[in-house]
C-alpha positions as CSV (number, residue, x, y, z in Angstrom):
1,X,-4.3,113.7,-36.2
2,X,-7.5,115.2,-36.4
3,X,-10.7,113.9,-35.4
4,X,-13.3,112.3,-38.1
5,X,-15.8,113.8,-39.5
6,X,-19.2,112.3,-37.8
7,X,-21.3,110.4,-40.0
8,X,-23.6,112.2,-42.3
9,X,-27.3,111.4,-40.8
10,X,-29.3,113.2,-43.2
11,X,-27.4,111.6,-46.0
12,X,-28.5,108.5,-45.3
13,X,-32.0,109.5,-44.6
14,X,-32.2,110.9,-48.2
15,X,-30.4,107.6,-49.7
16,X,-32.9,105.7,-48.2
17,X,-36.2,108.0,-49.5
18,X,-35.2,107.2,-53.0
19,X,-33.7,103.5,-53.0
20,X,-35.0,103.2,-57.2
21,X,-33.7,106.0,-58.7
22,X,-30.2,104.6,-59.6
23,X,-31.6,101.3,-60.2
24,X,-34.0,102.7,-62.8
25,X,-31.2,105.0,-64.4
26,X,-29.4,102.0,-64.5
27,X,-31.7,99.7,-66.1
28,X,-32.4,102.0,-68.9
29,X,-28.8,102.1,-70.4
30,X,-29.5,98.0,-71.0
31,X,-32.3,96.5,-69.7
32,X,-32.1,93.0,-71.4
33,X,-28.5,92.5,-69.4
34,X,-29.7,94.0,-65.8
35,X,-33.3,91.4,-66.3
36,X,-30.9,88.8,-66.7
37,X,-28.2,89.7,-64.3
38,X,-30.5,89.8,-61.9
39,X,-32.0,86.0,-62.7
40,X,-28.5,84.1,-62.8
41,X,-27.1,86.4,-59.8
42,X,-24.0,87.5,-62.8
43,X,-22.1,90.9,-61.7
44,X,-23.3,94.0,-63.2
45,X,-22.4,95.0,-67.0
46,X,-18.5,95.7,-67.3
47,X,-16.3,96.7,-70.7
48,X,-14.1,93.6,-70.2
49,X,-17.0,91.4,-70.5
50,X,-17.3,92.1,-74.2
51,X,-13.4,91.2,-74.6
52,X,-13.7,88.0,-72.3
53,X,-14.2,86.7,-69.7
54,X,-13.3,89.2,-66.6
55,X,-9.7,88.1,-65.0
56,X,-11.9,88.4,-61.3
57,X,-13.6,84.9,-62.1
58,X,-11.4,82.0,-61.5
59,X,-11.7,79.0,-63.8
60,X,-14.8,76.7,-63.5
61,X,-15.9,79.4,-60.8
62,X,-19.8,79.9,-60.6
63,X,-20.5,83.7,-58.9
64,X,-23.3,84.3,-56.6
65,X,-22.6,88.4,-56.6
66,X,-25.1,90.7,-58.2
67,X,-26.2,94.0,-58.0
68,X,-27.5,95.1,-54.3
69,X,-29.8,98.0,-53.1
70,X,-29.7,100.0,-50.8
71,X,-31.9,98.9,-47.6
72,X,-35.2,100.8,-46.9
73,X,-36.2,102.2,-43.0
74,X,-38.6,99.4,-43.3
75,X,-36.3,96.4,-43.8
76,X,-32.9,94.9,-42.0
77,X,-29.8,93.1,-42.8
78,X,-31.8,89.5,-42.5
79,X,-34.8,90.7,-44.6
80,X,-35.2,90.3,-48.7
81,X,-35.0,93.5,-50.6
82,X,-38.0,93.8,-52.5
83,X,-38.4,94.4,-55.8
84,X,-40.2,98.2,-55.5
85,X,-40.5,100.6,-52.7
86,X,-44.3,101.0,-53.6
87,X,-45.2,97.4,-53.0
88,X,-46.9,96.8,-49.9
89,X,-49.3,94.1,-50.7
90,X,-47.4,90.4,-51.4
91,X,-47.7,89.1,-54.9
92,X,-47.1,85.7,-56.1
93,X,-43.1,84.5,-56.6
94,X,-42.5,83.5,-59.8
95,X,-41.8,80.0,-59.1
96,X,-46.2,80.0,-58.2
97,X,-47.4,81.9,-61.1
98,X,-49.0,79.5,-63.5
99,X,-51.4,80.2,-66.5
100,X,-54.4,79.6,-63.8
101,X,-53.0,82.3,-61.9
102,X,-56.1,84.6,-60.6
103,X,-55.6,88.2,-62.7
104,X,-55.9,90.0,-59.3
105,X,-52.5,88.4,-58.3
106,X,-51.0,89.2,-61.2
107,X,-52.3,92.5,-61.5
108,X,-50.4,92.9,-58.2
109,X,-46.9,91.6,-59.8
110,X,-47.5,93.8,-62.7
111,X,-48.3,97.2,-60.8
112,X,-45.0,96.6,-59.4
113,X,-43.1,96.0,-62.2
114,X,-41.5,99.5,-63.6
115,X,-40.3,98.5,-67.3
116,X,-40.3,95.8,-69.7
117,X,-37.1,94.4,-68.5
118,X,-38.8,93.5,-65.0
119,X,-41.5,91.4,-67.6
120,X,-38.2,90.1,-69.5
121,X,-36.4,88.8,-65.6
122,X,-40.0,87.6,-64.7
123,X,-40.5,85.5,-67.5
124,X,-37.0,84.6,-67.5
125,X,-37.8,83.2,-64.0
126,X,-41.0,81.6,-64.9
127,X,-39.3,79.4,-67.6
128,X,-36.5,78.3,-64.6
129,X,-39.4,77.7,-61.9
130,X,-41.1,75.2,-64.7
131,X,-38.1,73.3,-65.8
132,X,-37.4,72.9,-62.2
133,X,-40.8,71.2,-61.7
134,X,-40.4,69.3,-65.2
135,X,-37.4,67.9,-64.1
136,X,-38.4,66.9,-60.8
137,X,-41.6,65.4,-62.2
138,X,-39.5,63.0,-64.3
139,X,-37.2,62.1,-61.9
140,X,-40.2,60.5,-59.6
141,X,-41.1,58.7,-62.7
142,X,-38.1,57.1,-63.3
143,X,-36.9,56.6,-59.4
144,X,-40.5,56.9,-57.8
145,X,-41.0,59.2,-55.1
146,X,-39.4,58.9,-51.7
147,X,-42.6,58.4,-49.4
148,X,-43.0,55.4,-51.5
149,X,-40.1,54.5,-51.0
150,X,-40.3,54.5,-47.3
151,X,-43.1,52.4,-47.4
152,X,-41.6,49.9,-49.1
153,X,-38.4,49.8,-46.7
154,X,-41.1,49.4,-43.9
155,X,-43.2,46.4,-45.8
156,X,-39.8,44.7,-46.1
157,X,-38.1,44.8,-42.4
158,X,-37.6,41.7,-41.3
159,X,-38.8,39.6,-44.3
160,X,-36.3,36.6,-46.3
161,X,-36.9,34.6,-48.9
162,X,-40.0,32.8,-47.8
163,X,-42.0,36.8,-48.5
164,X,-40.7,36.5,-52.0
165,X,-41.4,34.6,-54.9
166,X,-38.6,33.7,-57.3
167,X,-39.0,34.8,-61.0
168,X,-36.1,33.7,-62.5
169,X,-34.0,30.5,-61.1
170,X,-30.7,31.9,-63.1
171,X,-29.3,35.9,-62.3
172,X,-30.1,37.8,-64.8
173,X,-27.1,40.0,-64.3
174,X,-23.9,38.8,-62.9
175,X,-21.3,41.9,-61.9
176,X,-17.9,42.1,-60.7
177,X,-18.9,41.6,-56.6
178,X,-22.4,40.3,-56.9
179,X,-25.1,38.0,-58.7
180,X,-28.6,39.5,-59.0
181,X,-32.0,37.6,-59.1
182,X,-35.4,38.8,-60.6
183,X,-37.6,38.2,-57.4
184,X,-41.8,38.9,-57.0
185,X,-42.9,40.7,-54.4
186,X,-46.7,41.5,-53.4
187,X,-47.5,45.2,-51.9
188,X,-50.8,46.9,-51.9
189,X,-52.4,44.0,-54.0
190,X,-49.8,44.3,-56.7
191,X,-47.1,42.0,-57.5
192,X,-43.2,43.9,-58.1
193,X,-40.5,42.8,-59.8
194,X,-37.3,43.5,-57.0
195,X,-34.0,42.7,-57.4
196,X,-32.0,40.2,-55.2
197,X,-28.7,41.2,-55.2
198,X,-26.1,38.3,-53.6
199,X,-23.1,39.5,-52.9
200,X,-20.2,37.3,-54.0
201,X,-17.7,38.6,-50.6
202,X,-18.9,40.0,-47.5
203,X,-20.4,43.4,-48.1
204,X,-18.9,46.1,-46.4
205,X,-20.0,48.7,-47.8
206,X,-24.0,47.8,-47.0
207,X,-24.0,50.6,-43.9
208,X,-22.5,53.5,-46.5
209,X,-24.8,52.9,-48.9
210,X,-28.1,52.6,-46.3
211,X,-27.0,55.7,-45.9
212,X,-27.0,57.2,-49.1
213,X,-29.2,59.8,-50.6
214,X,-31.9,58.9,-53.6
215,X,-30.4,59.4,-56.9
216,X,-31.1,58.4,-60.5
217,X,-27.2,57.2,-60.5
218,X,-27.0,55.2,-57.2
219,X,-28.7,51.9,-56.8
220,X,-31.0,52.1,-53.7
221,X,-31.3,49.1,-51.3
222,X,-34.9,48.7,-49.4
223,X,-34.2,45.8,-47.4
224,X,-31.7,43.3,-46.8
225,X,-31.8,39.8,-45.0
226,X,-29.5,36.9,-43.8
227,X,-30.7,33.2,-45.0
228,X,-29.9,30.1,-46.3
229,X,-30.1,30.5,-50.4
230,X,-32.8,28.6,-52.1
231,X,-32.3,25.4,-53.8
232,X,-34.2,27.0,-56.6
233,X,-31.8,29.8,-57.1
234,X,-28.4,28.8,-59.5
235,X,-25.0,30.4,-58.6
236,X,-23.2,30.0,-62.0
237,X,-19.8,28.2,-61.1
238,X,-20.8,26.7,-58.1
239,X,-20.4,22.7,-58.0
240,X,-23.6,20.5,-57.9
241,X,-25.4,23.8,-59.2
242,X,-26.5,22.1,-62.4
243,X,-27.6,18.7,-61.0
244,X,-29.6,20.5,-58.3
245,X,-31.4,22.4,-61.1
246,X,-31.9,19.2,-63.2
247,X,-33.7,17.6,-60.3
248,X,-36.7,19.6,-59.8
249,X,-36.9,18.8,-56.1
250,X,-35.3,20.1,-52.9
251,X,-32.2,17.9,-51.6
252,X,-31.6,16.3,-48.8
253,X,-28.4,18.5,-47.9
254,X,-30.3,21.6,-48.6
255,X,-28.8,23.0,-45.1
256,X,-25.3,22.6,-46.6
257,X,-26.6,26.0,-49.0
258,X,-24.7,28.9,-47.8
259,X,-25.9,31.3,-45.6
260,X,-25.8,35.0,-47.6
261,X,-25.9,38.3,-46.9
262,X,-29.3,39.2,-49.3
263,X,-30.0,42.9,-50.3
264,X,-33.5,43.5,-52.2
265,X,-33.4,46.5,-54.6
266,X,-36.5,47.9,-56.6
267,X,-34.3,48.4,-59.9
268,X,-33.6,45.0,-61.8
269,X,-30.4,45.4,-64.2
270,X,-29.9,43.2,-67.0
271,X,-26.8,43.7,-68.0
272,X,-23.3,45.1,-66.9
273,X,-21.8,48.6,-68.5
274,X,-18.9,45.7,-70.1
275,X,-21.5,43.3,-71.4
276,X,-22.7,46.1,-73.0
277,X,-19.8,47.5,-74.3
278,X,-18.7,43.7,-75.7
279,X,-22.0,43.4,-77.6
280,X,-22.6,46.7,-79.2
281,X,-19.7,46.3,-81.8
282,X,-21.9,46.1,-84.5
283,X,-24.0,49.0,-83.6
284,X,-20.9,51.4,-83.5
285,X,-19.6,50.4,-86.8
286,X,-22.8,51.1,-88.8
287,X,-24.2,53.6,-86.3
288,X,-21.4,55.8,-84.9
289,X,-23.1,58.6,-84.1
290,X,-26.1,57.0,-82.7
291,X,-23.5,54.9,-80.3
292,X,-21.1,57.4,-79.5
293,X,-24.4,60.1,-78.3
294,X,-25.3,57.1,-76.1
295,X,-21.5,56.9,-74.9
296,X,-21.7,60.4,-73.8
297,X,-25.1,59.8,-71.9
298,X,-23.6,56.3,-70.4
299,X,-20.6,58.9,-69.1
300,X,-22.5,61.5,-68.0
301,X,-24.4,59.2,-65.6
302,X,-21.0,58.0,-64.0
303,X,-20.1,61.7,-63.5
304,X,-22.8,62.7,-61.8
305,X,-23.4,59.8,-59.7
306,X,-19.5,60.4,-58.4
307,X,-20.7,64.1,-58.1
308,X,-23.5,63.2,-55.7
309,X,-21.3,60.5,-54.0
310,X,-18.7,63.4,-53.4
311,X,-20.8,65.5,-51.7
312,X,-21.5,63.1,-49.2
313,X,-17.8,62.2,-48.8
314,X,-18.5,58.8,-50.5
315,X,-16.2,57.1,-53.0
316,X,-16.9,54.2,-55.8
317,X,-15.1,51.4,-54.9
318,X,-14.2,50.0,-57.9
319,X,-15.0,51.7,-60.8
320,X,-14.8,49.9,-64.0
321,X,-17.7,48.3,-66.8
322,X,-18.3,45.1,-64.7
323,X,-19.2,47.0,-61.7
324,X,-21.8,49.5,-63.4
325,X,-24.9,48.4,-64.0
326,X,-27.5,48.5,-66.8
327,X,-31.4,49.3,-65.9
328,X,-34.2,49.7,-68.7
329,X,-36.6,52.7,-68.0
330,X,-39.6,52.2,-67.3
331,X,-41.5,54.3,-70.1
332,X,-39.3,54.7,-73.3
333,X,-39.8,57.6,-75.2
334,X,-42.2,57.4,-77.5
335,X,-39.6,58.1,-80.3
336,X,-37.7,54.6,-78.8
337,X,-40.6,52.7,-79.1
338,X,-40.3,50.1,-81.8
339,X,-36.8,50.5,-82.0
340,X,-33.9,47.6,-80.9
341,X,-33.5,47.3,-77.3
342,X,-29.5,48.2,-78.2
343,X,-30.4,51.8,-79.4
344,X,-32.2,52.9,-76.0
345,X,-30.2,54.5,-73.1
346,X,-30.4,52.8,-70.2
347,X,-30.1,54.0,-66.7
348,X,-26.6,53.6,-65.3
349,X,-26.1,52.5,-62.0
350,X,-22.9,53.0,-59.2
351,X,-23.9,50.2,-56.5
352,X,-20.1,49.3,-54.9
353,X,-19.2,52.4,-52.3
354,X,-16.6,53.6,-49.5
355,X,-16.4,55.9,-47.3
356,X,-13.3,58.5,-48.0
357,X,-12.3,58.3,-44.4
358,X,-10.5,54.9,-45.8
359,X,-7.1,56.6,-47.2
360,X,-7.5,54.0,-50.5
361,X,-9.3,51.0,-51.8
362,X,-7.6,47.8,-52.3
363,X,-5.6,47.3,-55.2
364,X,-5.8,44.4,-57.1
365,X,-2.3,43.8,-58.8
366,X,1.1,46.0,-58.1
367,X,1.1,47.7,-60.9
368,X,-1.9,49.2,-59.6
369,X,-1.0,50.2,-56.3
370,X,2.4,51.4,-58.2
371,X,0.1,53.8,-60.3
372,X,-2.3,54.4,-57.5
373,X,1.0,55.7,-54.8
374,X,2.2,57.4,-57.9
375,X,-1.1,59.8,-57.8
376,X,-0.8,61.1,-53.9
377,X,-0.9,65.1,-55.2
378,X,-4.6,64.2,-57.1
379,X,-7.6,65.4,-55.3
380,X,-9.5,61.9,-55.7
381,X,-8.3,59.3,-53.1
382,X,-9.5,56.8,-55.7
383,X,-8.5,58.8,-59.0
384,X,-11.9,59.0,-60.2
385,X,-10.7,61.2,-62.8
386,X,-8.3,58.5,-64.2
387,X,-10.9,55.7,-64.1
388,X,-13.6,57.5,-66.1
389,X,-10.7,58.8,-68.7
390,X,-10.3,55.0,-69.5
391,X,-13.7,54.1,-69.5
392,X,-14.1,56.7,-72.5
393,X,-11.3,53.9,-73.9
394,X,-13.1,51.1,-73.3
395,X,-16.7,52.2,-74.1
396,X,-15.2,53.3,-77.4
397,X,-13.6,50.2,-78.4
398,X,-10.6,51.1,-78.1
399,X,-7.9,49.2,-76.4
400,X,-6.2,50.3,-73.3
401,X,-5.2,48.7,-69.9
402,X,-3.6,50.0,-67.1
403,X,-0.5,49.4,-68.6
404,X,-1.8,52.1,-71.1
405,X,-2.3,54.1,-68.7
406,X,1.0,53.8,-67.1
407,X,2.9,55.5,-70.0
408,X,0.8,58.4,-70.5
409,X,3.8,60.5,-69.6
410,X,4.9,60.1,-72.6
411,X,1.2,61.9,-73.6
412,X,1.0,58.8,-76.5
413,X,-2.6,58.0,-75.3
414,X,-4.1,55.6,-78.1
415,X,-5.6,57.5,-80.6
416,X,-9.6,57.2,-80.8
417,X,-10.8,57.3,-84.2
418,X,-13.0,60.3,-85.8
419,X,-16.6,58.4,-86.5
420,X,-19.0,61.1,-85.2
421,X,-19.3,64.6,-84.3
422,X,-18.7,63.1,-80.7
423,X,-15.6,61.6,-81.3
424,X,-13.8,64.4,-81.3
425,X,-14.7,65.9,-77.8
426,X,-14.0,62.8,-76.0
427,X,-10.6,62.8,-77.4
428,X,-10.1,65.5,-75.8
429,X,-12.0,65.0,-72.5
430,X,-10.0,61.9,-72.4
431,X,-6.8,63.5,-73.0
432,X,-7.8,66.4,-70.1
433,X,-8.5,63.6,-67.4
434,X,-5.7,61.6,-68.3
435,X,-3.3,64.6,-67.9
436,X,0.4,63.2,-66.7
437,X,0.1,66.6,-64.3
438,X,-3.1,66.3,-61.4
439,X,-3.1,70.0,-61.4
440,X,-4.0,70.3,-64.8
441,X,-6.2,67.7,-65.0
442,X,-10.2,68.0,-65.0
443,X,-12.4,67.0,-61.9
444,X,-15.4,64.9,-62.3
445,X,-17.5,68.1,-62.3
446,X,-15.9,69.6,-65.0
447,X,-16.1,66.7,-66.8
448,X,-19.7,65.9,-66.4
449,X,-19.8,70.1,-67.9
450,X,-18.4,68.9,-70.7
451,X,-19.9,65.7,-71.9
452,X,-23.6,68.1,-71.6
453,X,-21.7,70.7,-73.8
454,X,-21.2,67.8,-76.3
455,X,-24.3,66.3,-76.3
456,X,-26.7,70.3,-76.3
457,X,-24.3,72.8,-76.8
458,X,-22.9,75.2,-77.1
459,X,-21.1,73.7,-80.3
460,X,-18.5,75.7,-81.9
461,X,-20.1,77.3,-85.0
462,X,-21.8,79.5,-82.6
463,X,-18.8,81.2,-82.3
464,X,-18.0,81.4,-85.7
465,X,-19.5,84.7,-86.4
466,X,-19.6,86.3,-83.2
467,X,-16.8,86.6,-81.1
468,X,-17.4,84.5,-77.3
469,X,-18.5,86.7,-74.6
470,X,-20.6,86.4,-71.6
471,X,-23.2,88.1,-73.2
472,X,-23.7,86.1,-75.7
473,X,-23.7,82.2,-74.0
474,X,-26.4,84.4,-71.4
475,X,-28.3,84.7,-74.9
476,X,-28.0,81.3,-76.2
477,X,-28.9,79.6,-72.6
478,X,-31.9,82.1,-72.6
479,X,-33.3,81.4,-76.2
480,X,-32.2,77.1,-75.7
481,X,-34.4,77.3,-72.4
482,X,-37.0,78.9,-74.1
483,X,-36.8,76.6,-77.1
484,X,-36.7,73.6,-75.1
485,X,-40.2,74.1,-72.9
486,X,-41.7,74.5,-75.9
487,X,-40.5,71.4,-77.8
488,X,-41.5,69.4,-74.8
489,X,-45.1,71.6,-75.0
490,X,-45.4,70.0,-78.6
491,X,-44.2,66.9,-78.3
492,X,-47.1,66.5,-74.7
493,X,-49.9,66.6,-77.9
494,X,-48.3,63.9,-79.2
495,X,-50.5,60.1,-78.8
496,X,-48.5,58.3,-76.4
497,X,-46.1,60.8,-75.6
498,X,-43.5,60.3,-72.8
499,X,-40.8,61.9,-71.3
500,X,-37.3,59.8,-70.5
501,X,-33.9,59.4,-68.8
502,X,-32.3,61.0,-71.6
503,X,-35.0,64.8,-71.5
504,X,-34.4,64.1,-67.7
505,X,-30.6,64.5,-67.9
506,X,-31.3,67.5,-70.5
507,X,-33.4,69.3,-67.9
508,X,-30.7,69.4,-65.4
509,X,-28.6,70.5,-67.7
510,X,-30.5,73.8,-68.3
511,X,-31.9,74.1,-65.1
512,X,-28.5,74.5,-63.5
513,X,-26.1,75.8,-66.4
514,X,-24.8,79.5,-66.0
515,X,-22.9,81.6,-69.1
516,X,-19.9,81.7,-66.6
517,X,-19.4,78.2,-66.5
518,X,-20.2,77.7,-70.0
519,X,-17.2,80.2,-71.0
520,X,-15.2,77.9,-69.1
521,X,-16.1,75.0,-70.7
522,X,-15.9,75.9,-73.9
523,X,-12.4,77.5,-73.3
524,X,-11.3,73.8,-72.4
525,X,-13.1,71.5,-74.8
526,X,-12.4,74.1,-77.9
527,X,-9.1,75.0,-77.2
């Protein structure tokens, strides 16, 4: 065989003089698309695009591709590619521009920007950089921030109960594997209401979730203590509780109190996900649609609170309403103010945790660990999926056991009525994580993708006119980003305005969500 050819030097030479020129050629055929292919890292333009989704991406797949250019004399493999050739002075990134931005900076950005679609991706960027800071900036308000944290684990090592003041003598929320107190506790010259959580069995899972990182979903723990519990403190159930209480005073066989694990955590619930469920009722019959949005918040909490355990190969250990807990907020928004305590969302809690190395959590009945064995080829150890499909059930009012959920091979799930434009999307997420087959059933992720399609979109009339294409859900996350910075501009000039839980949870929606996974999506909640 013949030798090859050697490699073209001066080729590359002239490549590299004149990295734009295709780039530019490019961009004019459609420079909206190559601004915005560009921001969400989406392949470059195709014809099958505009008949659907391309057969490359695999379901629920999010690409990272995008179009590359050709590397300058000046730059290696491990160096960014900048945006022109000419620019040899740095300029601000987009996620530090800001309206104080100094012109001479900007002029700098500008000069190197050779058409209005690098304005369009520079905007585009702008508008993600500020609803990443937004969303991070509520979050601190409604966790608090992590250095405070930190100081508050170190003002707590090695105190007990004698360092803290008792608020209430009777829990104020009883869960499946705990009683919690309302306790007072003084730091920097202010007096904080903690929560003492007594755990009704030896915790094991106290060193997995020390361990855990801060989320709005996960119930944080900043100290924890071994001690006798106080006489004041009532343990409904418990005999001589009630005559103790009557007393007043101390007894005499105060040392016969039971020595208990203590774990103090800065979020104080007040109710369990199934008191909440048994009491609202009422509020779903004559508000259905009001419940059922606050249904689809309550579950989109759980899913990503299992998403963030997941990553760090952590599993809820037994996840049903008496286990999840209910936390106010601590600055309603300002259009919540007035209103019943009822029609609020509350932040959701996860506080019971195992580590996946443990092949499966206890079950408590046979029938359980019948249905449990029965579910080896599922990717959840602890069938996640399955648990939040019948919480969807029970939020919902509608009866179900595990029984239930025993003969859904038969696909004769009970049928969950149509009261709201809700109802029926989580039918059919219920249906898709209940499937009889694990391969076609939904993960958590996909799940938590689409309760946020249910609660902001997309909702099917946007496809009514215009056929569904990658294009357009780009648009319509685009113009909804867009929109959505500006209504929370309006509503800041607003007396008393405040941003919540519920814009918090919006925010990460639109921060993270990509056309590709919206096509997705929609393919499986519209079908």
């Amino acid at each position: 065989d013949p030798l090859p050819p050697p490699l073209p030097k001066k080729q590359l030479q002239r490549a590299e003089s004149l990295p734009e020129q295709g780039l530019s050629q490019h961009c004019r055929g459609d420079p909206t698309r190559w601004a915005g292919s560009i921001l969400y890292s989406t392949p470059p333009p195709h014809p099958q695009h505009e008949e659907g989704v391309p057969s490359s991406i695999p379901p629920w797949d999010r690409p990272s591709w995008g179009p590359k250019k050709p590397l300058t004399k000046s730059q290696s493999l491990g160096e960014p590619v900048a945006w022109s050739s000419r620019q040899k002075v740095p300029s601000p990134s987009q996620a530090e521009l800001t309206f104080g931005t100094a012109d001479g900076e900007l002029g700098q950005l500008l000069q190197s920007l050779e058409s209005p679609a690098g304005v369009y991706g520079v905007v585009l960027g702008c508008q993600a950089a500020a609803l990443a800071r937004l969303s991070a900036r509520i979050q601190e308000k409604l966790v608090g921030s992590e250095e405070r944290q930190q100081l508050l684990e170190a003002e707590m090592a090695g105190k007990n109960w004698a360092a803290l003041s008792i608020l209430d003598r009777e829990p104020c929320c009883e869960s499946g594997d705990a009683w919690y107190f309302r306790v007072g506790f003084t730091f920097e010259q202010t007096q904080l209401a903690f929560a003492a959580k007594v755990p009704k069995l030896s915790c094991t899972s106290l060193g997995v979730q020390s361990s855990l990182k801060a989320h709005c979903s996960i119930q944080c723990l900043i100290g924890r203590f071994t001690d006798h519990l106080p006489w004041e403190l009532v343990l409904p159930g418990s005999p001589g509780e009630q005559s103790w209480s009557a007393s007043g005073e101390e007894p005499a066989r105060l040392a016969t109190r039971p020595v208990l694990q203590v774990l103090i955590s800065p979020e104080v619930p007040y109710q369990t996900l199934a008191g909440f469920v048994k009491g609202s009722h009422n509020l779903h019959r004559t508000s259905p649609g009001h419940y059922e949005r606050l249904a689809c918040l309550l579950l989109l909490q759980v899913c990503m609170g299992l998403e963030h355990l997941r990553v760090q190969k952590v599993w809820q250990g037994d996840l049903c309403p008496k286990n999840l807990l209910l936390v106010r907020c601590p600055c309603p928004p300002q259009n919540q103010q007035g209103k019943e305590a009822s029609l609020s969302l509350p932040r959701l809690l996860i506080s019971h945790f195992f580590k996946v190395k443990d092949k499966k959590r206890p079950c408590s009945t046979s029938q359980e660990q019948d249905w449990t064995e029965g579910l080896a080829a599922s990717p959840s150890p602890v069938a996640d999926e399955l648990n939040v499909g019948m919480l969807i059930y029970q939020i919902l009012h509608v009866n179900i056991s595990l029984e239930n959920a025993l003969g859904f091979r038969s696909n004769r799930l009970p049928e969950i009525p149509s009261l709201s434009i809700y109802s029926t999307g989580l039918k059919r997420l219920a249906m898709l994580l209940l499937h009889r087959d694990p391969c076609k059933r939904v993960s958590i992720e996909q799940a938590k993708s689409i309760l946020q399609v249910l609660l902001w979109g997309p909702r099917q009339e946007l496809f009514a006119r215009s056929k569904k294409t990658l294009t357009l859900l780009q648009s319509w996350v685009e113009v909804k980003r867009t929109l959505l910075l500006l209504k929370f501009a309006e509503n800041s000039a607003g007396a008393g305005a405040s941003l919540g839980l519920e814009e918090w949870l919006c925010c990460q929606y639109f921060k993270d969500v990509t056309e590709h996974t919206l096509y997705q999506v929609t393919q499986a909640l519209y079908a």
